[in-house]
C-alpha positions as CSV (number, residue, x, y, z in Angstrom):
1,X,-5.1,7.8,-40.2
2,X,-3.0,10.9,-39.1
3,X,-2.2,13.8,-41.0
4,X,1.4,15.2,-41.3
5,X,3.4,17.9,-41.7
6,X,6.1,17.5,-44.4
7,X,8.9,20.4,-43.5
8,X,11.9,20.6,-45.8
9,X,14.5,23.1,-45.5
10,X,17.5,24.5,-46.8
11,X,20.6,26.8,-45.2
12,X,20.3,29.9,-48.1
13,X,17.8,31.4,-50.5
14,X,20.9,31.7,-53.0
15,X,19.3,29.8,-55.9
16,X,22.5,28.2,-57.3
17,X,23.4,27.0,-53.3
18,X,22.0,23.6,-52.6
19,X,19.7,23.6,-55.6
20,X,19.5,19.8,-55.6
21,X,18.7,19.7,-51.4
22,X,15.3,21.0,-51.3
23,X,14.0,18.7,-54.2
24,X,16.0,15.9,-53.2
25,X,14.0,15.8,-49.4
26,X,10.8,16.2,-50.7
27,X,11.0,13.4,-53.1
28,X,12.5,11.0,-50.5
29,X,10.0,12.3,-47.9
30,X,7.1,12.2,-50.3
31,X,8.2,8.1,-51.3
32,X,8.8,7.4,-47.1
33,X,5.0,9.2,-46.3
34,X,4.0,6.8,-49.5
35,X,5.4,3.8,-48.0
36,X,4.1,3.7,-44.1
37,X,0.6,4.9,-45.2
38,X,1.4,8.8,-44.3
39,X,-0.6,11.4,-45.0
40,X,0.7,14.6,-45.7
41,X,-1.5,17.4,-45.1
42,X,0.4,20.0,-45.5
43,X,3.7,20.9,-47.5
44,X,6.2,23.7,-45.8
45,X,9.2,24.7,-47.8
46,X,11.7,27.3,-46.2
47,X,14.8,28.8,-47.1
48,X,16.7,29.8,-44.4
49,X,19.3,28.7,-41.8
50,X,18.0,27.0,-38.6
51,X,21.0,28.0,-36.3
52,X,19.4,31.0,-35.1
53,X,15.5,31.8,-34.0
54,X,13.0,33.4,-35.9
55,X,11.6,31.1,-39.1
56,X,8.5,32.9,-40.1
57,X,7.4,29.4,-41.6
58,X,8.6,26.6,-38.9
59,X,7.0,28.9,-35.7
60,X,3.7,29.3,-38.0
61,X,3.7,25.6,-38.2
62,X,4.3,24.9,-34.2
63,X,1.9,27.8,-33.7
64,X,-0.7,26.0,-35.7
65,X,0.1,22.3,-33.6
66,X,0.4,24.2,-30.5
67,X,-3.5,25.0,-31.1
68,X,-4.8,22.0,-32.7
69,X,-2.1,19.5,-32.7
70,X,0.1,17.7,-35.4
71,X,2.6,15.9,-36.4
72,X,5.8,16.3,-38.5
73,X,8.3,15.0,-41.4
74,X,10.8,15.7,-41.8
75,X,14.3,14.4,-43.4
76,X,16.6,14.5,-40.6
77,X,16.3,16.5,-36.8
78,X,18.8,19.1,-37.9
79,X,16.0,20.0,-40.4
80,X,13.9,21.3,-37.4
81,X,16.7,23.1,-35.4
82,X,20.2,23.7,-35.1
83,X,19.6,25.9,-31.9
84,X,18.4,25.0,-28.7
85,X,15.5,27.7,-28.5
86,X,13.6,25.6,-31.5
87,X,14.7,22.2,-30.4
88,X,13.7,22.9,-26.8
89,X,10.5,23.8,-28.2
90,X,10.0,21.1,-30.2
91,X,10.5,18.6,-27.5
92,X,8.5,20.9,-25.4
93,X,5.3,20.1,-27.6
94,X,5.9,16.1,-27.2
95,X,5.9,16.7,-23.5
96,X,2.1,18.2,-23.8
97,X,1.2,16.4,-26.5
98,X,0.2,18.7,-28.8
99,X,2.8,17.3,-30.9
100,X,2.0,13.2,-31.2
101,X,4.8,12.2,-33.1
102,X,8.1,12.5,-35.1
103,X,9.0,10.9,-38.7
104,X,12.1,10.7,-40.2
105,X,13.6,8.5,-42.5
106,X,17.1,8.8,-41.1
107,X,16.4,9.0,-37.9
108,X,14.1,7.1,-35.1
109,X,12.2,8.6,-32.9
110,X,9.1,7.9,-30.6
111,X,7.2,9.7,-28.0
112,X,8.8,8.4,-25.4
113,X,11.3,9.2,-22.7
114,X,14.3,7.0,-24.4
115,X,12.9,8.8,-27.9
116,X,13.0,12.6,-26.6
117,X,16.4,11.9,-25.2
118,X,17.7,10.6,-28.6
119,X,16.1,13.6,-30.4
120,X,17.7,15.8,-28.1
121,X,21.0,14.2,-28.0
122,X,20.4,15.0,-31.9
123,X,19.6,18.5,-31.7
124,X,22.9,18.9,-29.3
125,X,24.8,17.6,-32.1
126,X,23.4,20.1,-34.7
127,X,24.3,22.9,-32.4
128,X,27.7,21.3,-32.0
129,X,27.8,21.0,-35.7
130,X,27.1,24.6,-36.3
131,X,29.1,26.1,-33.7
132,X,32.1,24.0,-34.8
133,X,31.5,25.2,-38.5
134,X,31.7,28.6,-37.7
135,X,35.1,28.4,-35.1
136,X,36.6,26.2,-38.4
137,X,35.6,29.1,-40.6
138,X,36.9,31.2,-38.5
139,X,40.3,30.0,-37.8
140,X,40.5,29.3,-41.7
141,X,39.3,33.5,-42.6
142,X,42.4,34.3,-39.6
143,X,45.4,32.1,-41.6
144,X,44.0,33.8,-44.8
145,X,44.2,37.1,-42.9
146,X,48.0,36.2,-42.0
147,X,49.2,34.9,-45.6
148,X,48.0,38.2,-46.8
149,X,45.1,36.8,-48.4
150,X,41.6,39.3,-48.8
151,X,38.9,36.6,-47.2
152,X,35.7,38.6,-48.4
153,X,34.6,39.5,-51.9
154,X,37.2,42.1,-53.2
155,X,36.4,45.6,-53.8
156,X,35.6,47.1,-57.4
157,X,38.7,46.6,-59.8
158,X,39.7,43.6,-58.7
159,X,38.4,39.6,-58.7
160,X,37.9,36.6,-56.4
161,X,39.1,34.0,-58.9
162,X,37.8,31.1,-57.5
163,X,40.2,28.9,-59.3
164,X,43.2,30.2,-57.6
165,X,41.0,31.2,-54.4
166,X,42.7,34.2,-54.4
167,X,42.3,37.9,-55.7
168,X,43.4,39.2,-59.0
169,X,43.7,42.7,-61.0
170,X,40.2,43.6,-62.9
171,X,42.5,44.4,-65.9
172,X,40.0,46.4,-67.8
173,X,38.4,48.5,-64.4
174,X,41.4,48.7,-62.6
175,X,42.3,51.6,-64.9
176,X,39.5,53.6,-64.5
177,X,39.8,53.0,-60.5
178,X,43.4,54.6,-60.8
179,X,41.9,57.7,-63.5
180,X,39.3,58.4,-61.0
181,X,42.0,58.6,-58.1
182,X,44.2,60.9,-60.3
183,X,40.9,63.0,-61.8
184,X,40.6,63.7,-57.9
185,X,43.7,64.8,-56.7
186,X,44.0,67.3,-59.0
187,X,41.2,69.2,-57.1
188,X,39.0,70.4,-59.5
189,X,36.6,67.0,-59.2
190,X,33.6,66.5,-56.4
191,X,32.4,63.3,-54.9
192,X,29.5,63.4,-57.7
193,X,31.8,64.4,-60.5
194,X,33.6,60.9,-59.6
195,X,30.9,59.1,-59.3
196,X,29.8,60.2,-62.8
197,X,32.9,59.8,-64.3
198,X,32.6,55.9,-63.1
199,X,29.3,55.9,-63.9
200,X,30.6,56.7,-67.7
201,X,33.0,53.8,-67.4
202,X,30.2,52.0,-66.7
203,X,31.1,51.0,-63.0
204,X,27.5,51.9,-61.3
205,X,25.4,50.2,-58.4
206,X,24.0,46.8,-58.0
207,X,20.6,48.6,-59.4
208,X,22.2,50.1,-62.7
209,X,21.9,53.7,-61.0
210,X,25.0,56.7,-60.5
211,X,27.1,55.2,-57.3
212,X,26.3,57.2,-54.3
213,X,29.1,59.6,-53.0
214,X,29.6,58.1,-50.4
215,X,30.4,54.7,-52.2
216,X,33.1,56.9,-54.3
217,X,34.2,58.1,-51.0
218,X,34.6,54.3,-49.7
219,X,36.4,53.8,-53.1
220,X,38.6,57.0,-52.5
221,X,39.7,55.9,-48.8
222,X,40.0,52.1,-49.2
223,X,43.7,51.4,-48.6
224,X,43.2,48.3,-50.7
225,X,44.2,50.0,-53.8
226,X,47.8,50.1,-52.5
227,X,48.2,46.6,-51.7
228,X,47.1,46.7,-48.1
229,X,43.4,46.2,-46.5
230,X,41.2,46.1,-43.3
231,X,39.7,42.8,-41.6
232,X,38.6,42.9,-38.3
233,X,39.0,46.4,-37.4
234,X,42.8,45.9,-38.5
235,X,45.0,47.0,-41.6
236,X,46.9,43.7,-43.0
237,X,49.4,43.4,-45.6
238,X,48.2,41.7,-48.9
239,X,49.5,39.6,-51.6
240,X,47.1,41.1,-54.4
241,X,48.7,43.6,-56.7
242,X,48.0,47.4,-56.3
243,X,46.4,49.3,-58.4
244,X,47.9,52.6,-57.3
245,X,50.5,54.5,-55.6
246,X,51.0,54.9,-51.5
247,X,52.0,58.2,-53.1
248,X,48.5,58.5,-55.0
249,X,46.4,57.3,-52.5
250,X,47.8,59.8,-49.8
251,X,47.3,62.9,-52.1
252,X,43.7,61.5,-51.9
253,X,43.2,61.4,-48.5
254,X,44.6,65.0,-48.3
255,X,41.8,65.9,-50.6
256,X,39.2,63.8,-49.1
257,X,40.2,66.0,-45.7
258,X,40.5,69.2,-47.7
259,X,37.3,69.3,-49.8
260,X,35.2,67.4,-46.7
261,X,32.9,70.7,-46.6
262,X,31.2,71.6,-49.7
263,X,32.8,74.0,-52.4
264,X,30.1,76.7,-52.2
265,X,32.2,79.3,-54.5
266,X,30.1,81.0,-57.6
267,X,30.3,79.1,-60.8
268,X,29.9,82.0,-63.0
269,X,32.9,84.2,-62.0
270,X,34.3,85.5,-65.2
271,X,37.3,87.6,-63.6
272,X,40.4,86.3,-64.3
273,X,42.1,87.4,-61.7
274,X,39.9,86.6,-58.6
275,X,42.0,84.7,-56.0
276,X,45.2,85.7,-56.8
277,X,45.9,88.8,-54.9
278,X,45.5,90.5,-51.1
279,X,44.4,94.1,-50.2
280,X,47.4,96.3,-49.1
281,X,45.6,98.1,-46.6
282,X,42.9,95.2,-45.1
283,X,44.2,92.2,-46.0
284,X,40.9,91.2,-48.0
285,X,41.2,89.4,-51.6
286,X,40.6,91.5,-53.6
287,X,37.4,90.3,-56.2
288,X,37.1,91.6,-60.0
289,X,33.3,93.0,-60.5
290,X,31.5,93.3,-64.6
291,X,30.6,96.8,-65.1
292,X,28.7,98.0,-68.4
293,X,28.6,101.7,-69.2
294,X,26.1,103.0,-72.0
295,X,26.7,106.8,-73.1
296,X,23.9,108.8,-74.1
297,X,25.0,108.4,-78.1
298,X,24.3,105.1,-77.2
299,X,27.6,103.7,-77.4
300,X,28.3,100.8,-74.9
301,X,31.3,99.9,-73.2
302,X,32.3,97.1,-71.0
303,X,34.8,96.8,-68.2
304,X,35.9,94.8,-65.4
305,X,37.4,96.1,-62.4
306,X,39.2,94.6,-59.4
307,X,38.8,96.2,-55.6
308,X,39.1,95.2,-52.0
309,X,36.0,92.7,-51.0
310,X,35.8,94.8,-47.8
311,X,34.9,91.9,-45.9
312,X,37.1,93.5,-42.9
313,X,34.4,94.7,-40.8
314,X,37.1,96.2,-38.0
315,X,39.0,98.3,-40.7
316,X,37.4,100.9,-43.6
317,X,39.2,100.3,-46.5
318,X,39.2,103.0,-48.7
319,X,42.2,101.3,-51.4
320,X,40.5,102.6,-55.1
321,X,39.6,99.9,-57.6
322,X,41.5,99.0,-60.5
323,X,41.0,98.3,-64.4
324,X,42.0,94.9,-65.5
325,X,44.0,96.0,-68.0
326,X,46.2,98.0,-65.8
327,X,46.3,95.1,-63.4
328,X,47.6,92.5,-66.6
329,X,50.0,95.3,-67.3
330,X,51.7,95.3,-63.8
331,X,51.3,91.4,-63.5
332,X,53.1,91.5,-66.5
333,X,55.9,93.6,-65.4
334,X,56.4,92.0,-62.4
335,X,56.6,87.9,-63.8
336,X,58.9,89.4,-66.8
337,X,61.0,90.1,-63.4
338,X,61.5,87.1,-62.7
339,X,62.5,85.1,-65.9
340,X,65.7,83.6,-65.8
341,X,68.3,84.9,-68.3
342,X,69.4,82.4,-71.4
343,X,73.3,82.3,-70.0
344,X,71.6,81.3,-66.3
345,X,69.8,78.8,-67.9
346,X,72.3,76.9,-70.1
347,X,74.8,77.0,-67.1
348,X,72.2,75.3,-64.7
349,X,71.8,72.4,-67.4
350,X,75.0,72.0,-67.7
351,X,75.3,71.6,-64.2
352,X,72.4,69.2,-64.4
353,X,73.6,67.1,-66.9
354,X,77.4,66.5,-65.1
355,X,75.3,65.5,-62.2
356,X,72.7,63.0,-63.6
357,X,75.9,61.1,-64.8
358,X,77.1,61.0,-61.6
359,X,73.8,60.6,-59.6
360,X,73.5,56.9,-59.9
361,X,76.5,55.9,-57.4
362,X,74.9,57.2,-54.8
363,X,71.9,55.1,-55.1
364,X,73.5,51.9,-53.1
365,X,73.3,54.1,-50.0
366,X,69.4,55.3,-50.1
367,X,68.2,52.3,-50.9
368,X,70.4,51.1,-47.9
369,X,69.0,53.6,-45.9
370,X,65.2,52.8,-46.1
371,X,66.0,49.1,-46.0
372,X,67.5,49.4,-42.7
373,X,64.3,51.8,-41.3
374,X,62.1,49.0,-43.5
375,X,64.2,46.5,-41.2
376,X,63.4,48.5,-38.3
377,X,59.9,48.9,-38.6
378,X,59.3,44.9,-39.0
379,X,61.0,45.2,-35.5
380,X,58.8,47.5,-33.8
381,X,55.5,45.5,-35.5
382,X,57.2,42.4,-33.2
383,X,57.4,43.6,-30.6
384,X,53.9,45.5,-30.7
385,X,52.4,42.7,-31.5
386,X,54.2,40.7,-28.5
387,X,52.8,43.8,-26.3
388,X,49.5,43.2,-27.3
389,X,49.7,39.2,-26.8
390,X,50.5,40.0,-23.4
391,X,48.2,42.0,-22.7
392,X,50.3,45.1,-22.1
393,X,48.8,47.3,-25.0
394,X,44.9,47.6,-25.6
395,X,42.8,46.5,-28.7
396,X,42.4,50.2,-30.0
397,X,45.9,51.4,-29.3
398,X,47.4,47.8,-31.0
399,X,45.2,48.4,-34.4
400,X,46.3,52.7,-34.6
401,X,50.0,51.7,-34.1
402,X,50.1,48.9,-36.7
403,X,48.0,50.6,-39.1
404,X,50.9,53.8,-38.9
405,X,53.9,51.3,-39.2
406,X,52.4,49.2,-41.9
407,X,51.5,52.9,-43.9
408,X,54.9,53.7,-43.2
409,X,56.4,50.3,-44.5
410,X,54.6,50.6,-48.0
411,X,56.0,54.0,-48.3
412,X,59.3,53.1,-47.8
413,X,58.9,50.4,-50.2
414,X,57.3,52.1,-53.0
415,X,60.2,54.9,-52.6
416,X,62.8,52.2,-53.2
417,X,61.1,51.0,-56.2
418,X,61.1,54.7,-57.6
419,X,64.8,55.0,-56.4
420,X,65.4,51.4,-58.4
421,X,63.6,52.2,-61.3
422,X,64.1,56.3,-61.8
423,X,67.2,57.5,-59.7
424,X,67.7,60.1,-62.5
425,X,64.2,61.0,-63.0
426,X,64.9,64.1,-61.6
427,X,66.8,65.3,-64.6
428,X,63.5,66.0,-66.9
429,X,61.6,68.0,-64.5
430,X,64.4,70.5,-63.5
431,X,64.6,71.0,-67.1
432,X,61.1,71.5,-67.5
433,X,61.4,74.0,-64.8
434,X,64.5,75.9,-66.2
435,X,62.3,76.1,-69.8
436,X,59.8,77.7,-67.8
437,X,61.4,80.0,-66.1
438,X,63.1,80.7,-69.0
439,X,59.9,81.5,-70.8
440,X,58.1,83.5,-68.6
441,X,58.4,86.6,-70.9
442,X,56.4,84.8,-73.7
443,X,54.3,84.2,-71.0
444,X,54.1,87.9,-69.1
445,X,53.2,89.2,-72.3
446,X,50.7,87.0,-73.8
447,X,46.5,87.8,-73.8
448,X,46.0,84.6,-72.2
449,X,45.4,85.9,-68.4
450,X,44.2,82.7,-67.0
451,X,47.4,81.1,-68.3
452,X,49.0,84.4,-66.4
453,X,47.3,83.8,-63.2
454,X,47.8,80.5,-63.5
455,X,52.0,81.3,-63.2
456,X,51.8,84.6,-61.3
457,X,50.4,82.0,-58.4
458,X,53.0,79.5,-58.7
459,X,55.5,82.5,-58.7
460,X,54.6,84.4,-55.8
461,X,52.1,82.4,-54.0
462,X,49.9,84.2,-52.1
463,X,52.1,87.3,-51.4
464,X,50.6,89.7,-54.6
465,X,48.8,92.8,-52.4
466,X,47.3,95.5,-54.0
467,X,47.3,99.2,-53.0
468,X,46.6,102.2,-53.8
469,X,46.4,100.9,-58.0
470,X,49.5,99.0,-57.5
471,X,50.2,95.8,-57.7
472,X,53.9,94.7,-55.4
473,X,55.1,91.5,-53.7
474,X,54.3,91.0,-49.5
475,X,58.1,91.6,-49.0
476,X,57.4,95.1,-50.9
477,X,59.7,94.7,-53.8
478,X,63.1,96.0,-52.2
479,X,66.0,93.5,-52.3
480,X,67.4,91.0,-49.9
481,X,70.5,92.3,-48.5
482,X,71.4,89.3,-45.6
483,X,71.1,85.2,-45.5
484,X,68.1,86.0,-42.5
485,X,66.0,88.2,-44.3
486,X,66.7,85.3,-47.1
487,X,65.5,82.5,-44.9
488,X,62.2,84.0,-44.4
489,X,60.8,84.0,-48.2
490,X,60.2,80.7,-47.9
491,X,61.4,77.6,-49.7
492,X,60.0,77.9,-53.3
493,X,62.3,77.7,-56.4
494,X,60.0,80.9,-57.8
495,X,61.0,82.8,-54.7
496,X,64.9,82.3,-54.5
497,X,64.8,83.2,-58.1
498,X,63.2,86.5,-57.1
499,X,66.0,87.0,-54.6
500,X,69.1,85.6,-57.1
501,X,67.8,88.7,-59.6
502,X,68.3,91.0,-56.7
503,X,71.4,90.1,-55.8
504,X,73.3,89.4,-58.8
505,X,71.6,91.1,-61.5
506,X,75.1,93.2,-61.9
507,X,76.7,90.2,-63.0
508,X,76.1,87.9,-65.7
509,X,75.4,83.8,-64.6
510,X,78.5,82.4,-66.3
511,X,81.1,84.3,-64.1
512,X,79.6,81.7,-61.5
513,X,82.2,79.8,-60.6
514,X,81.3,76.3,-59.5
515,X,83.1,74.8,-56.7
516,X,81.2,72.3,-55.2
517,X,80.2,69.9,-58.1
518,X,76.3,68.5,-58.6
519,X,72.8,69.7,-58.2
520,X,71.2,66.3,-59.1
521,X,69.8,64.4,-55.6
522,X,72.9,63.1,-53.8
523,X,72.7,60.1,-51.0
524,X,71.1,62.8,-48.9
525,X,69.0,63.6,-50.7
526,X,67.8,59.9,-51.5
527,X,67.2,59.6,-47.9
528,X,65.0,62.9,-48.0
529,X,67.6,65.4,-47.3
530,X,69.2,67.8,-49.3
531,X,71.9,67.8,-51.8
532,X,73.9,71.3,-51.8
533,X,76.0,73.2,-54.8
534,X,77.6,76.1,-53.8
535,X,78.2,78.6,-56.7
536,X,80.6,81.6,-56.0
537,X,80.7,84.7,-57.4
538,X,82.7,88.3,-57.2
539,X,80.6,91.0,-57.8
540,X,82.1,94.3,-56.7
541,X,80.4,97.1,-55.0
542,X,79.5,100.2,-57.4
543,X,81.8,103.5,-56.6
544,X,83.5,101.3,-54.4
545,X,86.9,98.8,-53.8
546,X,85.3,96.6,-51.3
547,X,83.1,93.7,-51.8
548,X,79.8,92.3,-49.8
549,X,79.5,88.6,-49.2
550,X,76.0,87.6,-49.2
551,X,74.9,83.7,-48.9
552,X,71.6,82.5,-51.0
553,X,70.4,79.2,-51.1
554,X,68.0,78.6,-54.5
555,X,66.5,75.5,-53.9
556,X,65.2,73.7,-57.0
557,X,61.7,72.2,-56.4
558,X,62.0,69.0,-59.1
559,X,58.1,68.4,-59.5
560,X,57.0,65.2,-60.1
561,X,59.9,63.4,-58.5
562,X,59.5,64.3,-54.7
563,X,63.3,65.2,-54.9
564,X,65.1,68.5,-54.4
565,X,68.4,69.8,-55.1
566,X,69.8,72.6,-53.2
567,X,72.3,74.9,-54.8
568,X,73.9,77.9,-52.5
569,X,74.8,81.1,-54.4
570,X,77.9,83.0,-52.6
571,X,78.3,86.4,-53.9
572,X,80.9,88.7,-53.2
């Protein structure tokens, strides 16, 4: 009687995938080999998908036939092979006889011409089979792709509900995916202090360990958080919700690009002041050093200076070094400078507060505005894709121009929600502003001189030089006398300010006289423009009759909102 080998197999090792398929062929094989006298010596069980080559278990078996011959059973002929490498083999053995025969319950087969020609006629069809499977699976993953439907498992924060077949909002780690976003815009967070923070949160790798930074980099830069994602090398719109901001997620790739070498600056720095200002002479920063000095009646005394870093290896800076105390004192002096006076301030709210009543009629016209460039990108994805159908744009350039417009799009989109939603959110942080600026004295004078650096930076930015024990502005302190020299201070609320004291410090705010009413964002400025309040004043010329007309433009950063609001200062 011959002896037989009884192959089952299944597609996937996945234990909960075809659990029933495995025991279900060896029972019926097992009852077949019991009823035409079979005997099975040998049982092989494999786990793994027959449509391409390379099953340890099935070539050890033909190995072992091709040596000392066989035979086989097996449930049906797309057990053995779904390609034609394993099929051709397997008919290759009948033809030298090292297999003798084929059994299957569901299917007949003899050595024979008319049987070899049926068995391959059956392993044809299992290709077929296969092939077709994965062109269906295919074409079904592409019309997900189009109906903005994520076709793979979604990323961390979200779910594949697989009673919807759709993705939905992780509730619970969605809000830590957002934190870590915002913990790392802010700048002072690394790669690893992200991945700990998540790791905290309890979001960690498929081992339980601390997620890689490169995973927290993949979490950083996945576009997926915003509503849109990648398949096939392409960025698609979806219909899951976002998690964050276009506005968030671009601050992240900003810091993703900025922070992409490693921070390798000391850690135990303890000068306050270190970063803040330039050498007059070299240009240098100029570094704060620890210096203890013990007297000989063993008294000790502690100090820190700041000096040049002399890093300037073309120029020999010889600018002396400075006590922090001295240098608080003149950082002091030179922020109380800049402070806006109480009768300033209460005439720019008021100003504020006529405009945010007014602000919302002009609304209508920016959401018009990005509607009709919304309109017009939709347009341009038309036609590009149209280009690329014919054949008339190339794979890479189709994929970079889509990915722009569709960035663009959710942009536009999330800015008309912000315009629907908080038109007059503008109102709150120019306030918050004009309580700061009010209160910079509190602040000049305080012993906190982190909090002082902190505001001396924001104020002046990185034009602080230091010479010769003094501490003065790029622009050395004298005052703007024309709209040019005006233009060239640059575009910060802190430095207009600077250049309004000079100019009008005769003259007390409230003989302002308004003539262009608003400083609140206007249509332009809805549309990214500016909105522009022009403020005269007559302020006359000690010893003399005539009068100076000088033109500043303050513009009012309003932080948080994105806005501005431009208000022009004429001074006579």
């Amino acid at each position: 009687m011959q002896k037989f080998f009884l192959y089952a197999r299944k597609s996937t090792d996945v234990e909960d995938k075809q659990v029933l398929s495995i025991e279900a062929q060896l029972t019926e094989l097992r009852e077949y080999a019991k009823r035409e006298d079979i005997i099975i010596s040998a049982e092989v069980v494999e786990k793994q998908s027959a449509k391409y080559i390379g099953r340890p278990l099935f070539n050890k078996m033909l190995d072992e036939i091709e040596k000392v011959g066989g035979n086989i059973l097996a449930w049906n002929p797309d057990r053995l092979a779904r390609n034609s490498v394993d099929g051709g083999r397997v008919i290759y053995l009948l033809d030298t006889g090292k297999l003798a025969s084929l059994k299957f319950p569901t299917f007949w087969c003899d050595n024979t011409g008319q049987g070899k020609f049926m068995l391959n006629m059956a392993f044809g069809q299992s290709k077929y089979y296969v092939d077709s499977l994965s062109e269906n699976t295919k074409r079904g993953l592409r019309q997900k792709v189009r109906n903005g439907e994520y076709p793979t498992l979604a990323p961390v924060g979200y779910i594949n509900d697989s009673r919807i077949k759709s993705v939905i909002v992780d509730r619970k780690k969605a809000k830590i995916i957002k934190q870590a976003f915002e913990l790392y815009v802010k700048g002072n967070q690394r790669l690893e202090d992200i991945a700990n923070f998540l790791a905290k949160k309890n979001i960690i790798s498929k081992r339980g360990n601390i997620i890689h930074k490169s995973r927290a980099t993949s979490i950083l830069s996945n576009p997926f958080y915003t509503g849109l994602f990648r398949y096939g090398g392409e960025l698609h719109e979806g219909k899951h919700e976002p998690i964050i901001s276009k506005k968030l997620f671009d601050q992240a790739q900003e810091m993703l690009k900025l922070r992409g070498k490693p921070d390798r600056k000391a850690k135990n720095e303890p000068q306050s002041f270190c970063g803040l200002i330039s050498c007059a002479s070299c240009g240098m920063m100029i570094t704060g050093e620890y210096k203890v000095k013990k007297q000989k009646n063993g008294n000790v005394h502690e100090y820190i200076y700041y000096h040049c870093t002399k890093k300037n290896k073309s120029v020999k800076c010889k600018e002396p070094c400075i006590r922090q105390e001295e240098l608080s004192n003149q950082l002091s002096s030179i922020i109380q400078k800049v402070s806006l006076p109480k009768d300033w301030a209460e005439e720019l709210n008021r100003i504020a507060l006529e405009d945010h009543k007014n602000s919302a009629q002009f609304l209508t016209a920016g959401v018009k505005e990005k509607e009709e460039k919304i309109q017009n990108i939709k347009i341009k994805l038309e036609r590009l894709l149209t280009g690329y159908l014919d054949q008339d744009i190339e794979k890479e350039i189709y994929r970079a121009e889509k990915s722009k417009l569709l960035f663009s799009k959710k942009s536009l989109e999330e800015e008309i929600i912000s315009l629907s939603h908080k038109q007059n959110a503008w109102l709150e942080p120019f306030q918050n502003w004009v309580k700061v600026a009010q209160g910079l004295d509190k602040i000049a004078f305080d012993t906190d001189l982190f909090a002082k650096k902190v505001v001396a930076k924001e104020i002046f930015g990185s034009n602080l030089l230091l010479g010769e024990k003094t501490v003065r502005t790029a622009e050395g302190g004298a005052p703007f006398r024309t709209q040019n020299s005006l233009a060239k201070t640059g575009e910060t609320a802190w430095a207009l300010l600077r250049n309004a004291h000079s100019l009008s410090s005769s003259k007390p705010f409230s003989s302002f006289k308004v003539c262009l009413e608003g400083i609140g964002p206007s249509t332009s400025v809805l549309s990214g423009q500016r909105s522009t309040t022009e403020l005269q004043t007559q302020i006359l010329l000690p010893g003399s009759g005539q009068r100076s007309t000088t033109e500043l433009q303050t513009q009012i950063l309003l932080p948080g909102s994105g806005q501005r609001s431009t208000t022009e200062l004429h001074t006579r």
